[in-house]
C-alpha positions as CSV (number, residue, x, y, z in Angstrom):
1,X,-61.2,0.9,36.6
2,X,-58.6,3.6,37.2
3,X,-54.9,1.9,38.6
4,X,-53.1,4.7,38.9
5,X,-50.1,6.4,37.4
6,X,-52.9,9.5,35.9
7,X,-50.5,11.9,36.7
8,X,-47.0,12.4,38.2
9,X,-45.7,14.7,40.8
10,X,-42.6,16.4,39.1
11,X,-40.2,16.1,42.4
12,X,-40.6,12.4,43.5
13,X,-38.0,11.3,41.4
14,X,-34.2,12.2,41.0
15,X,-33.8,14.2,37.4
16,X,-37.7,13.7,36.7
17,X,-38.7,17.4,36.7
18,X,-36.8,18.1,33.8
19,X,-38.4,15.2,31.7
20,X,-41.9,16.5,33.0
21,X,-43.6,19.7,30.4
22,X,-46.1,21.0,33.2
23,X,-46.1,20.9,37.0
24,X,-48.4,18.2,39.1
25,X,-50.8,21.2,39.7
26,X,-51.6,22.2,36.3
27,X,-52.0,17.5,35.3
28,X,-54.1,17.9,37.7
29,X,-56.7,20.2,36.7
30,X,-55.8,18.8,33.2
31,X,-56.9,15.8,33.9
32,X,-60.1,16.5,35.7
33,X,-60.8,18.3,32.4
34,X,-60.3,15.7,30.4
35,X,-61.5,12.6,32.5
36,X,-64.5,14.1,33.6
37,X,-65.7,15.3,29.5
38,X,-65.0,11.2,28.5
39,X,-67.0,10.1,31.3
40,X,-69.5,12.2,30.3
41,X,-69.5,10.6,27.1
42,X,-69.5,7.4,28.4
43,X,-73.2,8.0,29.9
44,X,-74.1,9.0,26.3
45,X,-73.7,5.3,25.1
46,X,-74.5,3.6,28.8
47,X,-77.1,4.3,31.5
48,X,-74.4,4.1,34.2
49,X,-71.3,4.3,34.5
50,X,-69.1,2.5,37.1
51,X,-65.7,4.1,38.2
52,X,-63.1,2.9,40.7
53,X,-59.8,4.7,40.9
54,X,-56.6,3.4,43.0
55,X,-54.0,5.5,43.1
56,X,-50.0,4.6,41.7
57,X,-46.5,5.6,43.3
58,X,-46.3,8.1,40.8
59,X,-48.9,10.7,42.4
60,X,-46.9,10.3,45.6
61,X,-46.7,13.6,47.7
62,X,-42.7,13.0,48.5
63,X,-40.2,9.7,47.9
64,X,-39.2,9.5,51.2
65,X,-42.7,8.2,52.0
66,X,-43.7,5.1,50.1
67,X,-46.2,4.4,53.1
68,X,-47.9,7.8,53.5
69,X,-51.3,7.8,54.1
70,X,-53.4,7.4,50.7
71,X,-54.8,10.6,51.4
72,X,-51.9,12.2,50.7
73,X,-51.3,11.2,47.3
74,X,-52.1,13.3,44.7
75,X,-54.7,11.4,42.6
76,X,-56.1,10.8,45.5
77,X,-57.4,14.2,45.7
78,X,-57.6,14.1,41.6
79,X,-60.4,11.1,42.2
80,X,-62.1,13.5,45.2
81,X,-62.3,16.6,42.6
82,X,-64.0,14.3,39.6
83,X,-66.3,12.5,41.8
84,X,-67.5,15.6,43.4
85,X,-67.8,17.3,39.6
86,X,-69.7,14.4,38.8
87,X,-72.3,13.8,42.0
88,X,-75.2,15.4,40.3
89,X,-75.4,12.7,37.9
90,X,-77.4,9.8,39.4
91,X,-76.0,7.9,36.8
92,X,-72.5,7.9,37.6
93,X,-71.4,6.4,40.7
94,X,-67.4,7.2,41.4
95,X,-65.6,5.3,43.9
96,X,-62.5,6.3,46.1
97,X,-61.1,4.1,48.5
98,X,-58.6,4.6,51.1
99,X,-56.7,2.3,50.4
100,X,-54.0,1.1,48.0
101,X,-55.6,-2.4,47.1
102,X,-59.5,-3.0,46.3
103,X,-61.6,-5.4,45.0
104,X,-65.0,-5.0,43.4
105,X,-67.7,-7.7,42.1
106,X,-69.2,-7.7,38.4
107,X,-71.8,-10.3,38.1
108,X,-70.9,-12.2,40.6
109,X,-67.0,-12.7,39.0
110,X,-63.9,-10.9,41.9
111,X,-61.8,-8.1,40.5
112,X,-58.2,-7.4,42.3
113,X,-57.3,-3.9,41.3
114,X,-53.8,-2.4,42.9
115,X,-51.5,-0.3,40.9
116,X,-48.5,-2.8,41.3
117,X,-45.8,-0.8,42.5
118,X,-45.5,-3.4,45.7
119,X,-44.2,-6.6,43.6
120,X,-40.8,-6.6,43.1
121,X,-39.5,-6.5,39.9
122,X,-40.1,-5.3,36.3
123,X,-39.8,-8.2,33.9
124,X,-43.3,-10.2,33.3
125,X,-41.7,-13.4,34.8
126,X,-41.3,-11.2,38.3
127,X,-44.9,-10.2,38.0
128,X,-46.4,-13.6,37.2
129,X,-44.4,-14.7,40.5
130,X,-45.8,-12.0,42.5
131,X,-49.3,-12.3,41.6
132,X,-48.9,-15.8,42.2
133,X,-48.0,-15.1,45.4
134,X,-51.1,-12.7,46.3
135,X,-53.4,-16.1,45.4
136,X,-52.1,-17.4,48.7
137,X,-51.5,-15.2,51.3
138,X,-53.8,-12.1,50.3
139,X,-57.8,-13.4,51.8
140,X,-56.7,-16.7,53.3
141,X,-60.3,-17.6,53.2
142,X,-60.2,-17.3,49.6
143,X,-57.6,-19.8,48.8
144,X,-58.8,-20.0,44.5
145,X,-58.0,-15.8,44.4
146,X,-59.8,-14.0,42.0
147,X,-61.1,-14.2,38.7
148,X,-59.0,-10.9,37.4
149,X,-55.7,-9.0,39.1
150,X,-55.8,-5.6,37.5
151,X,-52.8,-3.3,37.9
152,X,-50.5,-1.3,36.3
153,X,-47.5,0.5,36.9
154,X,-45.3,-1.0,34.6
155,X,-45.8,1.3,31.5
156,X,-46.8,-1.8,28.9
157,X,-49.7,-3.6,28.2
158,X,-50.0,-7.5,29.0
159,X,-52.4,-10.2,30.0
160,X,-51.5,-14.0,31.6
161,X,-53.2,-16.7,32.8
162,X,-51.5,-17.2,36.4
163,X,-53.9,-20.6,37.0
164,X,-56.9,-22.5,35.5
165,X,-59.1,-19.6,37.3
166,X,-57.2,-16.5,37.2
167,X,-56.0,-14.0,34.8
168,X,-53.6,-10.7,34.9
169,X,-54.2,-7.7,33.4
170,X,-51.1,-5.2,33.3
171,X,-52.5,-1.6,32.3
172,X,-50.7,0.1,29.3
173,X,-49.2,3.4,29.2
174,X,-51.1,6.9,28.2
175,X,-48.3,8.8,26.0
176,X,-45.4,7.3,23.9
177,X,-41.8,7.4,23.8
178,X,-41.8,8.6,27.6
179,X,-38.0,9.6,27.8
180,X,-37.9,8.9,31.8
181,X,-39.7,6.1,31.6
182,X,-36.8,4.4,29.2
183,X,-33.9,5.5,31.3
184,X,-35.9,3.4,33.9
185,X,-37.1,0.4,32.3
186,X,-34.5,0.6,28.4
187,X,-37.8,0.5,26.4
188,X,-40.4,2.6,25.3
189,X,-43.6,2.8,26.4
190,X,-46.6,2.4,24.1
191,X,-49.9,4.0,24.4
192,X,-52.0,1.2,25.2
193,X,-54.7,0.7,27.7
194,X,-57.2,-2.7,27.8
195,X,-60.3,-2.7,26.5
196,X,-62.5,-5.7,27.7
197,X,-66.1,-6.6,28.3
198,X,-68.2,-9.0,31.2
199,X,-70.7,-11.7,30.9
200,X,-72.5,-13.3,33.9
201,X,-71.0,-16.3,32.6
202,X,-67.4,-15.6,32.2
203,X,-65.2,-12.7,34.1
204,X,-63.6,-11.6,30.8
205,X,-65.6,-12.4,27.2
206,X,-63.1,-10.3,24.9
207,X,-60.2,-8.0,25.5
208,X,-58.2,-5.8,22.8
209,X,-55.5,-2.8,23.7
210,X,-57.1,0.5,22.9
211,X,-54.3,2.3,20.5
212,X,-54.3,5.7,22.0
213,X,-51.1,7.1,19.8
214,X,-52.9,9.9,18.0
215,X,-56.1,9.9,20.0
216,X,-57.6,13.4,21.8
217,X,-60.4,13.3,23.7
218,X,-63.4,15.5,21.2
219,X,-61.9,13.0,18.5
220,X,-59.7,16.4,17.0
């Protein structure tokens, strides 16, 4: 499950492009590199392999247009070049929706994925609040929410309970020490990202955060 954030464009932000080492172009075709050789090593250790991406504020074609159409973003098209690199495989099934929110089933148990960027607020109290909030006005006719709210957006990794059903997952971070990401939030982020398995009896049966200071995909 892919929440966004995979790359960045380098001119959506005020002073960014100077914290930024390669233009959105170049992360792009970087990342399709790279994505699409650990999926493939994903399907050497499963039979199939699942993906979902949604797309974050970050791959935004211009800041004057939070509400552009999905389309537009860049990951969006980033998602539309790996899935079409990986249709051959029958194995490998990669989704793209159209939209900034989606939800997907896994035995049975409700996923929310969205990359977060529409709750207000950075601190985990904010949120907590504002995925609260999404348990009672998002599907009215499914007043208990879901089992798991996946996003991520804000550059750390965390989990919460928000009731006796639900739980939150806030996606880590991919590189340390990010320099515009301080100026923004006064803390470093850490290169974590969740690591967590299903049962047809429970939506989440264990979780760690992957440590991915150090890591490079061919394990060099």
């Amino acid at each position: 499950l892919m929440l966004g954030d995979m790359i960045t464009n380098d001119r959506i932000f005020e002073g960014q492009k100077f914290e930024i080492d390669r233009p959105y172009g170049k992360q792009v075709w970087d990342t399709v590199r790279d994505l699409t050789y650990f999926i493939q090593q994903m399907r050497t250790r499963f039979n199939q392999v699942h993906v979902i991406g949604v797309v974050g504020n970050h791959g935004g074609s211009n800041a004057l247009y939070s509400e552009e159409p999905v389309e537009n973003n860049f990951e969006w098209s980033l998602y539309k070049i790996m899935q079409e690199a990986l249709k051959k495989d029958p194995n490998v099934e990669f989704e793209v929706p159209e939209t900034r929110f989606y939800s997907t089933q896994i035995f049975g148990h409700r996923y929310y994925m969205h990359h977060g960027d529409n709750l207000r607020g950075f601190s985990k109290t904010a949120v907590e609040r504002g995925a609260r909030d999404l348990l009672t006005t998002l599907i009215p006719d499914l007043p208990s929410g879901f089992d798991v709210y996946l996003m991520g957006h804000l550059h750390s990794a965390e989990k919460m309970d928000l009731n006796e059903r639900s739980t939150m997952i806030v996606n880590g971070s991919f590189i340390p020490r990010d320099q515009y990401g301080y100026k923004m939030f006064r803390r470093y982020s850490k290169p974590q990202q969740w690591f967590f398995g299903v049962s047809k009896g429970r939506p989440i049966t264990w979780s760690y955060a992957l440590d991915l200071k150090g890591f490079t995909l061919g394990g060099k």
